[in-house]
Backbone bond lengths (Angstrom), bond angles and torsions (degrees), N, CA, C in turn:
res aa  C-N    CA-C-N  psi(-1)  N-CA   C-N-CA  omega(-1)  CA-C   N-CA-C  phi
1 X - - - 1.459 - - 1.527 110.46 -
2 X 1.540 116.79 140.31 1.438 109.75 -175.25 1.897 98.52 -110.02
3 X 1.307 107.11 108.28 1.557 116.27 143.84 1.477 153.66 -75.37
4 X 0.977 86.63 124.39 2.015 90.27 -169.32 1.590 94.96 -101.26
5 X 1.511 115.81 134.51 1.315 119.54 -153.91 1.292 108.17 -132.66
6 X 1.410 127.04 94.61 1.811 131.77 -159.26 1.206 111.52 17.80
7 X 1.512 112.04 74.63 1.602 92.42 -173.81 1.631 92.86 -94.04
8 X 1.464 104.16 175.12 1.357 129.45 -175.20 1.473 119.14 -123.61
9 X 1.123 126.72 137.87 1.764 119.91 175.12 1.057 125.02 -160.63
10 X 1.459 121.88 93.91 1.506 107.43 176.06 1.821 131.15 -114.72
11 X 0.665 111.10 170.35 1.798 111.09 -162.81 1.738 103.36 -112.81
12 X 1.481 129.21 90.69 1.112 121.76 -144.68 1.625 135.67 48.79
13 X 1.642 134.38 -115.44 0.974 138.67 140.28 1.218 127.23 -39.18
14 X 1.002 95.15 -48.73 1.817 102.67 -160.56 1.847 110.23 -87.11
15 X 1.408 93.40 118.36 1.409 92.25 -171.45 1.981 105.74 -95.70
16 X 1.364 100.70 138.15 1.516 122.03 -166.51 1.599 122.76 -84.99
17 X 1.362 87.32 -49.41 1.422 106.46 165.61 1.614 129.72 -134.27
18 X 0.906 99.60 141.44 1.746 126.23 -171.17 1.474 135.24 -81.51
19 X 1.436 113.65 28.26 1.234 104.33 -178.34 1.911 106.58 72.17
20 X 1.491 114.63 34.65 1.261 124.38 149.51 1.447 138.60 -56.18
21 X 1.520 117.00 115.36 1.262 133.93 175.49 1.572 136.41 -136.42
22 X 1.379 121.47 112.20 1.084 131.03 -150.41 1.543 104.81 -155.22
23 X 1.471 114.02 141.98 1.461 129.61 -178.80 1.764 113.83 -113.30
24 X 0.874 100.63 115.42 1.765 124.76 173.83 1.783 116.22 -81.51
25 X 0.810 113.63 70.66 1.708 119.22 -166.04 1.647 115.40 -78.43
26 X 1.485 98.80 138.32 1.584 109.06 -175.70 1.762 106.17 -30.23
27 X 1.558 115.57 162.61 1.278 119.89 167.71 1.536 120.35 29.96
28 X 1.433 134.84 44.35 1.303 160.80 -166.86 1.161 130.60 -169.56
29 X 1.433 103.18 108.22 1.363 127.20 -178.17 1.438 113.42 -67.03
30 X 1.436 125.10 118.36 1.545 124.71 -153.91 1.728 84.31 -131.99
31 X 1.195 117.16 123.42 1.917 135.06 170.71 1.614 93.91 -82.02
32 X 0.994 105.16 159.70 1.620 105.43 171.14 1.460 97.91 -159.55
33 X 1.399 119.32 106.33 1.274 136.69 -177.01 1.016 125.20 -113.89
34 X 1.447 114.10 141.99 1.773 142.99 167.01 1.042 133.98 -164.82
35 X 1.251 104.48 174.10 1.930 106.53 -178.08 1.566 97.98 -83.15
36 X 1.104 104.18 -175.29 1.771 113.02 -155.66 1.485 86.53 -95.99
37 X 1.180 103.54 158.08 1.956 110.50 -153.63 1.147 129.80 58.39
38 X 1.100 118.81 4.70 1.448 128.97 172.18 1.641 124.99 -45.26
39 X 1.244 83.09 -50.81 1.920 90.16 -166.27 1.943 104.28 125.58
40 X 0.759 110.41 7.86 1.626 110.85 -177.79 1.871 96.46 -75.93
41 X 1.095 113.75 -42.52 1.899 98.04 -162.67 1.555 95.06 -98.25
42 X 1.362 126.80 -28.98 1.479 116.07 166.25 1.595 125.71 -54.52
43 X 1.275 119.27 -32.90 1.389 136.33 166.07 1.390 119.15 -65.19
44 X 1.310 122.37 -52.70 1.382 120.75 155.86 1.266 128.16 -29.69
45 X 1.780 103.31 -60.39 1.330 122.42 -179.65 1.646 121.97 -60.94
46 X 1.230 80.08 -25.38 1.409 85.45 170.89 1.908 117.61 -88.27
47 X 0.731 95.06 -45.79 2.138 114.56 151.27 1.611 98.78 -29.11
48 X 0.990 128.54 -76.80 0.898 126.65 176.56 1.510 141.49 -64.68
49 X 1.405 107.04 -5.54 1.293 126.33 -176.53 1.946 118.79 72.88
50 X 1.507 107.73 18.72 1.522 119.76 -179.93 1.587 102.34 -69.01
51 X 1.279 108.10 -46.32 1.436 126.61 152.79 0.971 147.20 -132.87
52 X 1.710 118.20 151.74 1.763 122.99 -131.77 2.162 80.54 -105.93
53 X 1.161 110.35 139.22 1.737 122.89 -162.82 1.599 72.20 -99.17
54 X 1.421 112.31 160.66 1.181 136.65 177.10 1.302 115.56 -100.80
55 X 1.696 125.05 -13.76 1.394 131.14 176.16 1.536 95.90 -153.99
56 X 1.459 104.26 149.60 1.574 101.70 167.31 1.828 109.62 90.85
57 X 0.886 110.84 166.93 1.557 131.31 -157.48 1.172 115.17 -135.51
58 X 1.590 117.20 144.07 1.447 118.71 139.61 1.531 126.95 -139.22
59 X 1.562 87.82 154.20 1.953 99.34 -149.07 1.750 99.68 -115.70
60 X 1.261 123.07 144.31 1.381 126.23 178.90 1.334 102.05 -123.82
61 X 1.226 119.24 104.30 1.476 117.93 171.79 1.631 113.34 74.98
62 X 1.588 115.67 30.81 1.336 122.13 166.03 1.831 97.88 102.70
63 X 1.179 122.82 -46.58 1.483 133.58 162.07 1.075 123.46 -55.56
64 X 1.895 124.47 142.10 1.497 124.14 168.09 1.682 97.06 -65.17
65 X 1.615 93.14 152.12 1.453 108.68 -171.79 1.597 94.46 -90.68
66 X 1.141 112.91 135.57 1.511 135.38 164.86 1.503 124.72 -91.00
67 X 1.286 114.63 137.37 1.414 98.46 151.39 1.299 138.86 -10.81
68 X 1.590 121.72 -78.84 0.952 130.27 164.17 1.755 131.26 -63.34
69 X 1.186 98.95 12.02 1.814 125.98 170.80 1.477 97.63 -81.67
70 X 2.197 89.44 -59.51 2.503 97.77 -163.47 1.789 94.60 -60.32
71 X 1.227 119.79 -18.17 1.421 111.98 -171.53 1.566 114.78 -67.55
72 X 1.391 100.21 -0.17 1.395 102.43 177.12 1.686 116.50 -139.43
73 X 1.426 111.50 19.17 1.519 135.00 134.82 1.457 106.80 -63.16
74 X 1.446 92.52 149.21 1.820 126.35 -172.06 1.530 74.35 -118.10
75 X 1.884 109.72 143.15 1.773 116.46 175.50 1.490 92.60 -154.01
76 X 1.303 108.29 130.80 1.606 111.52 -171.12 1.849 82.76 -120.79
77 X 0.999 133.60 106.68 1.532 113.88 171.09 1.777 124.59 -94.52
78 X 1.507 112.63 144.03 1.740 91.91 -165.63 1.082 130.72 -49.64
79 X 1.399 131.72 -24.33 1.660 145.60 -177.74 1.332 94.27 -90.55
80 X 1.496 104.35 135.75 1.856 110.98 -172.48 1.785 103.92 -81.02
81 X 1.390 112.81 123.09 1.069 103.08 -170.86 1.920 106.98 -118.81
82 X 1.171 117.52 46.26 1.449 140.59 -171.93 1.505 90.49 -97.15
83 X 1.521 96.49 157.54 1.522 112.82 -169.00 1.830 92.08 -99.14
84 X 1.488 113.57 117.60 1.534 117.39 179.90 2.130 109.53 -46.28
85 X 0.992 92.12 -60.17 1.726 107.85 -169.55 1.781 122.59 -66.34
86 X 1.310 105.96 1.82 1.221 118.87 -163.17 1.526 92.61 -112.52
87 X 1.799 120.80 143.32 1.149 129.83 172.95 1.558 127.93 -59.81
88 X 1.485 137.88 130.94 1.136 110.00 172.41 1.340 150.14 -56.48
89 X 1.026 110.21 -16.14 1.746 119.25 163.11 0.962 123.84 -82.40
90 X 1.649 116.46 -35.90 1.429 110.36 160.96 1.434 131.56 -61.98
91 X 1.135 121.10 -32.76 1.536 116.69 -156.49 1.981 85.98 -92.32
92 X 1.510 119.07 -34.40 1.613 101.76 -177.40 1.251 103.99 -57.01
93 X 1.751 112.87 -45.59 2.252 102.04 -172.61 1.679 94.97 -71.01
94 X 0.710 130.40 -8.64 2.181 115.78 171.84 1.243 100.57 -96.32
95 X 1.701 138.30 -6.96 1.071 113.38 173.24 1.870 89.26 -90.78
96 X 1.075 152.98 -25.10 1.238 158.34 -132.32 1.602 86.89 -116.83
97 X 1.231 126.90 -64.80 1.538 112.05 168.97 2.044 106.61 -49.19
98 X 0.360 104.33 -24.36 1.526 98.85 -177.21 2.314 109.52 -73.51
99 X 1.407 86.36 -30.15 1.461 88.20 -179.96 1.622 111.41 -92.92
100 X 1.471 107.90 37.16 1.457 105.02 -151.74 1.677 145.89 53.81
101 X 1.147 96.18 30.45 1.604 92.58 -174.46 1.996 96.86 -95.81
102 X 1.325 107.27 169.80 1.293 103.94 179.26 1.642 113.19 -91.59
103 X 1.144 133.30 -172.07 1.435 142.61 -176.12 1.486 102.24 -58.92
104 X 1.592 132.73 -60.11 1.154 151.85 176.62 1.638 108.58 -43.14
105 X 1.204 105.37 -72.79 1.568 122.21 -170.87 1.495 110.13 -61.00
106 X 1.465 121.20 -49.43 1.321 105.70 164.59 1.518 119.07 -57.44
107 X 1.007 119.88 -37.64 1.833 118.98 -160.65 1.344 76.06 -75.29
108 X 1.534 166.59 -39.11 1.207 125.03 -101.54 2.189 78.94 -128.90
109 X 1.264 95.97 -22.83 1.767 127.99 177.49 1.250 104.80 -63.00
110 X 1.282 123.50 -43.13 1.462 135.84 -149.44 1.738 98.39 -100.15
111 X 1.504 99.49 -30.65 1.512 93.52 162.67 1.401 148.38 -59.23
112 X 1.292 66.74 -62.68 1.805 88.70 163.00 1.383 122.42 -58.80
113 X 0.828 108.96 -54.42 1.901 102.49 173.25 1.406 117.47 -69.95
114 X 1.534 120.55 -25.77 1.706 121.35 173.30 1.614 86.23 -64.75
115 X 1.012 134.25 -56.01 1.860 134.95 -166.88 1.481 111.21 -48.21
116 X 1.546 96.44 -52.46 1.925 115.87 171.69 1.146 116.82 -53.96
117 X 1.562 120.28 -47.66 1.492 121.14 -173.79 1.536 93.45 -93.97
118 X 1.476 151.08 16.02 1.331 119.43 168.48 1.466 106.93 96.00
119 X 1.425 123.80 -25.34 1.589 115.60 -153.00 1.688 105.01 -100.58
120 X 1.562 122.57 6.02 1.004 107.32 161.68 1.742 150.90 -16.56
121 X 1.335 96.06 -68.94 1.100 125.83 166.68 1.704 112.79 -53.59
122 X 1.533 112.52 -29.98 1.450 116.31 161.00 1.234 127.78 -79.66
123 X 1.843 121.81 8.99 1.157 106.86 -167.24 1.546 143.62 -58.27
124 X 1.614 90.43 -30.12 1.456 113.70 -173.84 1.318 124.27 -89.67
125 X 1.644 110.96 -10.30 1.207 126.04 -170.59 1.846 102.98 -77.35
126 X 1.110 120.97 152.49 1.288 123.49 161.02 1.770 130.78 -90.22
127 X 1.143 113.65 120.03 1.123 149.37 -117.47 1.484 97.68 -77.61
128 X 1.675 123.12 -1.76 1.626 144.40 156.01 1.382 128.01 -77.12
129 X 1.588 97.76 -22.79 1.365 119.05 155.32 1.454 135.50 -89.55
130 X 1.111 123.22 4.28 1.366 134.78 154.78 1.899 116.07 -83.88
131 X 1.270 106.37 155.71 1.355 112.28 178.46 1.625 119.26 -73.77
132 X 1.201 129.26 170.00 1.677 116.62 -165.04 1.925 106.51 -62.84
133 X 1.474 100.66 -30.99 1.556 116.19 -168.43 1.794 102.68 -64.01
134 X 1.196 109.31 -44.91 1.477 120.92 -168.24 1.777 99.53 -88.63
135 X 1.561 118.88 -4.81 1.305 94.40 -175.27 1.944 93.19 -108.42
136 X 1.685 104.88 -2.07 1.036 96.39 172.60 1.782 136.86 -106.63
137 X 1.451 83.88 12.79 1.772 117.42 153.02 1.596 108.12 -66.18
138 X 1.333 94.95 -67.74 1.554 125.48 -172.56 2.444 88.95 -29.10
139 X 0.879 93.87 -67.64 1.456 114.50 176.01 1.579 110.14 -33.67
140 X 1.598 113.52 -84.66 1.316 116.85 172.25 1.425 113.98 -42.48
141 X 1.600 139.66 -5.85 1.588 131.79 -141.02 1.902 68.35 -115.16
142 X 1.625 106.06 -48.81 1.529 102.74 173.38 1.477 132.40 -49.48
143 X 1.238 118.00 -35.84 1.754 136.82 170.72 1.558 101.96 -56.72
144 X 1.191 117.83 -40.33 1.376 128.88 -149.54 1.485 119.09 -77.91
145 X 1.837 93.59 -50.28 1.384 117.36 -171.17 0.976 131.32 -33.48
146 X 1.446 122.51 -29.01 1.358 127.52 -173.22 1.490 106.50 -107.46
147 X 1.075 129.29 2.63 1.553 117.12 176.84 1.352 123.67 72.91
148 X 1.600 98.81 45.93 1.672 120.57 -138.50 2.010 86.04 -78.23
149 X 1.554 108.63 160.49 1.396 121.16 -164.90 1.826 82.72 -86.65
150 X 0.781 123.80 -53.82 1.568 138.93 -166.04 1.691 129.85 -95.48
151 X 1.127 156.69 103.55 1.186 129.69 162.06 1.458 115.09 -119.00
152 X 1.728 90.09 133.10 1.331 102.36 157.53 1.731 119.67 -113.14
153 X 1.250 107.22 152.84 1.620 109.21 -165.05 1.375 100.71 -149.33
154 X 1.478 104.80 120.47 1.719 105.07 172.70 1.502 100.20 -120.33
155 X 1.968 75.65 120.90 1.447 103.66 166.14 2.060 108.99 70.37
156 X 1.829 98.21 77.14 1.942 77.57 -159.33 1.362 94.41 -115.01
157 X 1.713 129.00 17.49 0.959 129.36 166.01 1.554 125.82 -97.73
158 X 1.434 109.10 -12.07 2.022 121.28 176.01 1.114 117.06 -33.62
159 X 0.706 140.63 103.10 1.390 133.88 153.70 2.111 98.92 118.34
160 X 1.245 127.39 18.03 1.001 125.23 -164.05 2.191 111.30 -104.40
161 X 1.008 83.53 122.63 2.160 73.90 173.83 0.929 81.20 -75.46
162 X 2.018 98.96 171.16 1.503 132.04 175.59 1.338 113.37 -45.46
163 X 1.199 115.42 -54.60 1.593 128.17 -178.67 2.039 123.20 -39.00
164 X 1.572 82.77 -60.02 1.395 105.98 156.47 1.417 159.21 -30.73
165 X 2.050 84.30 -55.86 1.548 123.26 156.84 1.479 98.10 -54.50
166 X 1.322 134.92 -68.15 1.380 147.66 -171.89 1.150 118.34 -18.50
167 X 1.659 96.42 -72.11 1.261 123.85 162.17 1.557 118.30 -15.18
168 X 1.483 98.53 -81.46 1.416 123.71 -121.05 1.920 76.35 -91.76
169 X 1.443 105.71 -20.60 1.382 110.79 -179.80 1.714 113.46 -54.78
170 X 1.682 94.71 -54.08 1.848 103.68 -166.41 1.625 94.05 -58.98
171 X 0.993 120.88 -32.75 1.695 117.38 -160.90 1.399 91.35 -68.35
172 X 1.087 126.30 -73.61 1.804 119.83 -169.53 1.236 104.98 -48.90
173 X 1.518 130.52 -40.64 1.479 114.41 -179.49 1.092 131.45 -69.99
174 X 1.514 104.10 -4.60 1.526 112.44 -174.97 1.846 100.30 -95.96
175 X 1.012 104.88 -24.12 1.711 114.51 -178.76 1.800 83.46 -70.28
176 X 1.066 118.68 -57.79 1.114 109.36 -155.10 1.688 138.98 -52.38
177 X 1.981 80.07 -42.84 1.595 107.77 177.05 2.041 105.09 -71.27
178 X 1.351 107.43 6.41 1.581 95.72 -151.79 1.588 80.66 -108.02
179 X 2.060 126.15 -11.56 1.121 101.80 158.59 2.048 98.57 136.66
180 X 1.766 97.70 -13.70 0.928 109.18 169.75 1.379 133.01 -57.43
181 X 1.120 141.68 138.93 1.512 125.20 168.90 1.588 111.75 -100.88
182 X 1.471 118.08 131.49 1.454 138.71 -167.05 1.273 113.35 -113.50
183 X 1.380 112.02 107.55 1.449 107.47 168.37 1.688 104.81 -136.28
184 X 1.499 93.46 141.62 1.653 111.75 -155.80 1.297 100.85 -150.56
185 X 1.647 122.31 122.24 1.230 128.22 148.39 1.187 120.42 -63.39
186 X 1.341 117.76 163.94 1.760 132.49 -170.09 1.605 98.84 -176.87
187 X 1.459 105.28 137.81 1.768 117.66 146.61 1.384 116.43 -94.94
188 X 1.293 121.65 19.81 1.654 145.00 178.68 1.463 118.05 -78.60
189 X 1.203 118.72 29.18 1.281 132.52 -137.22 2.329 98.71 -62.27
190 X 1.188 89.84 -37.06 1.713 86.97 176.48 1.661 101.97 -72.78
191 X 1.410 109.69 -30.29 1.922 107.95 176.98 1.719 91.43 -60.18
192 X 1.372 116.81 -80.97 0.963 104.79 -165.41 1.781 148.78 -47.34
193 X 1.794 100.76 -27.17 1.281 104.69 133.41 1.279 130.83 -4.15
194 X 1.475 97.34 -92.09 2.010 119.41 -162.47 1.455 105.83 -61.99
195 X 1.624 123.84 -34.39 1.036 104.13 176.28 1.855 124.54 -129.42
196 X 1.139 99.05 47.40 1.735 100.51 178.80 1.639 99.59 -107.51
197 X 1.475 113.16 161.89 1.373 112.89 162.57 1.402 107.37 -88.93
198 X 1.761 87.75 -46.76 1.921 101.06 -175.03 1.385 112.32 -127.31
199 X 1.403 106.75 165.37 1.626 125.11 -162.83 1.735 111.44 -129.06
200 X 1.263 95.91 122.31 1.542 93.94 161.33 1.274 114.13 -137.90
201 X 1.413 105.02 130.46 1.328 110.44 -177.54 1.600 125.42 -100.67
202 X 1.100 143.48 113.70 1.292 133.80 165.90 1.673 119.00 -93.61
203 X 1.461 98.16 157.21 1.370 110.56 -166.47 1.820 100.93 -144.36
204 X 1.275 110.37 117.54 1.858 109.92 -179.09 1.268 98.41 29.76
205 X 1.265 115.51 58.04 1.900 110.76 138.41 1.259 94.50 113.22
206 X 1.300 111.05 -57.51 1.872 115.98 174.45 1.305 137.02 -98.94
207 X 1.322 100.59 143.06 1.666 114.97 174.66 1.369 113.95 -40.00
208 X 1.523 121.75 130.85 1.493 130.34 -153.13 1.630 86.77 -122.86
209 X 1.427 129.20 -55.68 1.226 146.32 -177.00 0.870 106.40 -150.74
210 X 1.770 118.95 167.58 1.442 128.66 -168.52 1.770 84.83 175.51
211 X 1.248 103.91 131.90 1.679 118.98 153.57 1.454 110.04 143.82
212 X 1.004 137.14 -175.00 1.779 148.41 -136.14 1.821 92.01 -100.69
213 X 1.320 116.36 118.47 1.409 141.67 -174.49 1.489 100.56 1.43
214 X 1.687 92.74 -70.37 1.256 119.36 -153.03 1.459 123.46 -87.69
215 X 1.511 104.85 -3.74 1.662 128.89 127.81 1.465 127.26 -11.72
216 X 1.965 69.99 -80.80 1.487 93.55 -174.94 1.262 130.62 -71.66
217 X 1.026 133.68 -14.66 1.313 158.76 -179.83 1.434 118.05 -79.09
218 X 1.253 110.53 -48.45 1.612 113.38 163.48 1.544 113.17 -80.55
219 X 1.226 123.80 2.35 1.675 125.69 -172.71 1.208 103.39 -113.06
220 X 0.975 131.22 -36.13 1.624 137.07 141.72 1.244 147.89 -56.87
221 X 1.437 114.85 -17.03 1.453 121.29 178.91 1.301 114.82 -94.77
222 X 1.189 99.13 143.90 2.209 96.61 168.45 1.445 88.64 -109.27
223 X 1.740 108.80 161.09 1.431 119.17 -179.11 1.422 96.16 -81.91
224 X 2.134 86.45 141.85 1.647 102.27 -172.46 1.451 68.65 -143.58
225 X 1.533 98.35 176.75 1.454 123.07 168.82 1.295 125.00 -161.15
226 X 1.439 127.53 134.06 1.589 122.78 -164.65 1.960 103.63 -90.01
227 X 0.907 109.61 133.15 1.578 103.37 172.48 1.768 104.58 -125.66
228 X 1.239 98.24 137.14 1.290 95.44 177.81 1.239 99.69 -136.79
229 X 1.294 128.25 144.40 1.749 148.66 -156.25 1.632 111.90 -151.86
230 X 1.845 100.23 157.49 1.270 108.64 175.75 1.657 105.06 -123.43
231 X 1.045 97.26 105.96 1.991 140.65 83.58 1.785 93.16 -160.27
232 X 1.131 114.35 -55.03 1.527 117.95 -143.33 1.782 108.48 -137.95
233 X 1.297 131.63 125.74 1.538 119.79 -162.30 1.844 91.79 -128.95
234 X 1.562 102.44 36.53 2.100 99.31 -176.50 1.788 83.69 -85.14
235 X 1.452 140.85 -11.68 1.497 100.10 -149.69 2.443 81.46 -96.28
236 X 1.336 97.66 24.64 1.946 96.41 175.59 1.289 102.76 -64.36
237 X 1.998 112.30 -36.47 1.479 98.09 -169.72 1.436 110.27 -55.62
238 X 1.179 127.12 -40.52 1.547 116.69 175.41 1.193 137.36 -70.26
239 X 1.101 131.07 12.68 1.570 138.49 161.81 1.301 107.66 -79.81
240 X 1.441 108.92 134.97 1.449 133.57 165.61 1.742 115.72 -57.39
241 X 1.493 95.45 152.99 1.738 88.52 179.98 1.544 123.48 56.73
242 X 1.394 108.06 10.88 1.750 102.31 143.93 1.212 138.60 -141.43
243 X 1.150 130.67 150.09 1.895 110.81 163.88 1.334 109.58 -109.20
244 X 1.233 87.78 143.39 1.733 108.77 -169.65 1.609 110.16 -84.77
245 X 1.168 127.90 108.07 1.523 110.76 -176.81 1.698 107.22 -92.46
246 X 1.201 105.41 -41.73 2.421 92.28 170.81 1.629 85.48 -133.83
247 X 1.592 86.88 151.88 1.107 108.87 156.56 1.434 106.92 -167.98
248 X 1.808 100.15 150.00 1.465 121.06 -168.66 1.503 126.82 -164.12
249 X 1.458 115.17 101.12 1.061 125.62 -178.06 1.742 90.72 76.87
250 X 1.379 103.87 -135.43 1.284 116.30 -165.21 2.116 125.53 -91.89
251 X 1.424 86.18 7.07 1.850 108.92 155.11 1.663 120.90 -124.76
252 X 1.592 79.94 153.49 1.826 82.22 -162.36 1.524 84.63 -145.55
253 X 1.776 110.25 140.89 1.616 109.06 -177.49 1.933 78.41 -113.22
254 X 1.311 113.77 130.17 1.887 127.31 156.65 1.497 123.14 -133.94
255 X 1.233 97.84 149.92 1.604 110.98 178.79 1.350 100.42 -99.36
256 X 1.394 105.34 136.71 1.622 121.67 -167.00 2.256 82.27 -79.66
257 X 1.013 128.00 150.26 1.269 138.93 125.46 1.615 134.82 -32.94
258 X 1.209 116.48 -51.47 1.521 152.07 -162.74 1.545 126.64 -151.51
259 X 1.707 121.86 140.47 1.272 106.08 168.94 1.597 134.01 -51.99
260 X 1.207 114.84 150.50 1.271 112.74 167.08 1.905 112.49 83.57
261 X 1.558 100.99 -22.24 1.721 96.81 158.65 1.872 127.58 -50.32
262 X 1.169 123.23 -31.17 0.804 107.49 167.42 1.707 146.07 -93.70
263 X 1.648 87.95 13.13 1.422 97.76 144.14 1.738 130.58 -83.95
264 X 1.438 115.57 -39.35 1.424 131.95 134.78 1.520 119.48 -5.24
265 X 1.376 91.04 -68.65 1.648 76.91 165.44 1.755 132.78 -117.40
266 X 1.698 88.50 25.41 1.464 79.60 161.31 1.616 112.79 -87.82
267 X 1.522 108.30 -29.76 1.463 109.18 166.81 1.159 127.31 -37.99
268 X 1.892 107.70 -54.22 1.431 121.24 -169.23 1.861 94.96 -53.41
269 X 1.374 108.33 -45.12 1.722 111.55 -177.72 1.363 130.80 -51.67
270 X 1.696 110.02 -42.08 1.225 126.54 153.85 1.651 129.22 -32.12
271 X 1.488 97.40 -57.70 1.462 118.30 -154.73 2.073 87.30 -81.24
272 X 1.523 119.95 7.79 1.245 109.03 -174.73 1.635 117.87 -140.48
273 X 1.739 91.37 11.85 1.745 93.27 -178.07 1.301 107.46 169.99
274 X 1.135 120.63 -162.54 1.183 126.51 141.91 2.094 148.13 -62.96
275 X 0.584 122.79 46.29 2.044 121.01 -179.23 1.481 118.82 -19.20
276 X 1.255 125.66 86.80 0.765 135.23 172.72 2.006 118.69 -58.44
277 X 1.112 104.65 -36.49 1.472 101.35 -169.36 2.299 87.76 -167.33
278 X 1.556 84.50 137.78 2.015 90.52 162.84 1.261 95.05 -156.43
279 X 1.681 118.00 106.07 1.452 147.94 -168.15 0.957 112.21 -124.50
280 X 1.814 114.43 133.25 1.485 124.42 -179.06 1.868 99.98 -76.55
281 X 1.503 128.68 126.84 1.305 116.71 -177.03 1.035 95.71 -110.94
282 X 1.456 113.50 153.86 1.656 141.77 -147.21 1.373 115.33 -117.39
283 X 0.998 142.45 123.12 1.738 125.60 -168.45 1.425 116.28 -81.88
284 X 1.342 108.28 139.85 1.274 95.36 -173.48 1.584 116.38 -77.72
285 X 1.490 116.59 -161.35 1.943 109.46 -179.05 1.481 95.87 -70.78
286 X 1.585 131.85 -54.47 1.539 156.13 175.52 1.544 93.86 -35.12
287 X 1.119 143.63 -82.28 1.800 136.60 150.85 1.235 107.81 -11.47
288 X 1.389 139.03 -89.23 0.937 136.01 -174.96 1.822 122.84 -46.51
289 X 1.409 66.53 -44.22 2.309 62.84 177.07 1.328 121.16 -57.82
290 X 1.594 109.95 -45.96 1.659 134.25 165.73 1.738 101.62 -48.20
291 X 1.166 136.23 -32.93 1.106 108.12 -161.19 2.090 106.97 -127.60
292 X 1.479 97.50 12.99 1.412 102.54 160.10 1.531 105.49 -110.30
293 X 1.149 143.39 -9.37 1.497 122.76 -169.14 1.606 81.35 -134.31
């Protein structure tokens, strides 16, 4: 398991991070979200040892992480940092010789994932000649190469079509299920949804929330309920004991007041038509993000 341990960071005056702490767990895909200035790519960087935190720790498997620990981190960073003029197959097996792998094992590494991500057929091409989407495959095929114990990746969907996303999706899940722990920023907030286990959110430097989706989701929500009716659901504004937050035409989303109101007014609904549907609604990650930072 990789721990980040109150770390601290500031850039002159201005302090960046807050005494941040958060757990990245085997075979679990962990989102780690914020608004821009947050502290999401300074934390990484510091994850990685790009930069040294001024308070606070990080531990890989109960141990301070070493050098020779990040040598076995996967690091996708948001600014493409690939050599333009260099071929794509070549420069992933020289980034993979670089993590110690031998001549064989990288080329044989570099395959397989050019095959996984689609870019086969790009191998030979140089890597200025691909489009931003394919050079930002090109990237993740780099994170990958070494069969890294860990990945972190900021921001590894930018610049990606739907198709792409797909892609670039099965590959992390397959890292994932094999035992890896994944943690990846995104402003993808419905991507990140569908495929995180866990969430951490930061807000100006500090942790706002942090824990497993579906955690969060019940720790955040107040009871609402969707009702939907035949013909018309305007006479809800007048029932006692709720507030109505949308309503339109013949659906209406309300917060009961008290238990047991929203049987109250499923009756009142009954006694006036048909009820099509009376559903507890769930917040989405976009709700939740809005209402921790």
């Amino acid at each position: 398991m990789l721990s980040v341990n109150a770390i601290s960071r500031s850039f002159g005056d201005h302090r960046v991070l807050r005494d941040v702490s958060f757990e990245v767990r085997p075979g679990r895909m962990t989102g780690f979200l914020g608004a821009n200035g947050s502290g999401k790519t300074t934390t990484m960087r510091i994850i990685l040892g790009v930069l040294a935190p001024h308070g606070g720790s990080v531990s890989w498997q109960g141990a301070p992480v070493t050098q020779s620990v990040r040598q076995r981190f996967g690091y996708m960073p948001e600014e493409r940092g690939l050599y333009p003029k260099m071929k794509v197959a070549e420069q992933v097996v020289w980034l993979g010789r670089l993590h110690g792998m031998s001549q064989a094992d990288a080329r044989a590494a570099t395959d397989r994932l050019l095959e996984q991500l689609e870019l086969t057929e790009r191998a030979d091409d140089r890597l200025e000649t691909l489009s931003l989407g394919n050079q930002q495959r090109v990237q993740i095929a780099a994170a990958l190469v070494h069969d890294p114990d860990v990945l972190v990746l900021d921001e590894p969907f930018s610049g990606l079509d739907p198709i792409a996303v797909e892609t670039v999706l099965g590959v992390l899940r397959g890292r994932a299920r094999a035992g890896v722990p994944v943690l990846f920023s995104s402003h993808q907030l419905a991507l990140v949804e569908r495929l995180c286990d866990d969430l951490v959110i930061i807000s100006g430097g500090a942790i706002a929330a942090a824990g497993a989706r579906e955690e969060l989701r019940a720790r955040h929500s107040s009871p609402r309920f969707e009702l939907v009716v035949e013909p018309d659901v305007g006479w809800l504004r007048d029932q006692p004991g709720i507030r109505v937050i949308d309503l339109e035409g013949s659906r209406a989303v309300f917060e009961p007041e008290g238990p047991g109101t929203e049987q109250r007014v499923l009756a009142a609904a009954l006694s006036r038509g048909e009820v099509r549907a009376l559903t507890p609604v769930v917040p989405t990650l976009d709700e939740i993000f809005r209402e921790v930072i």
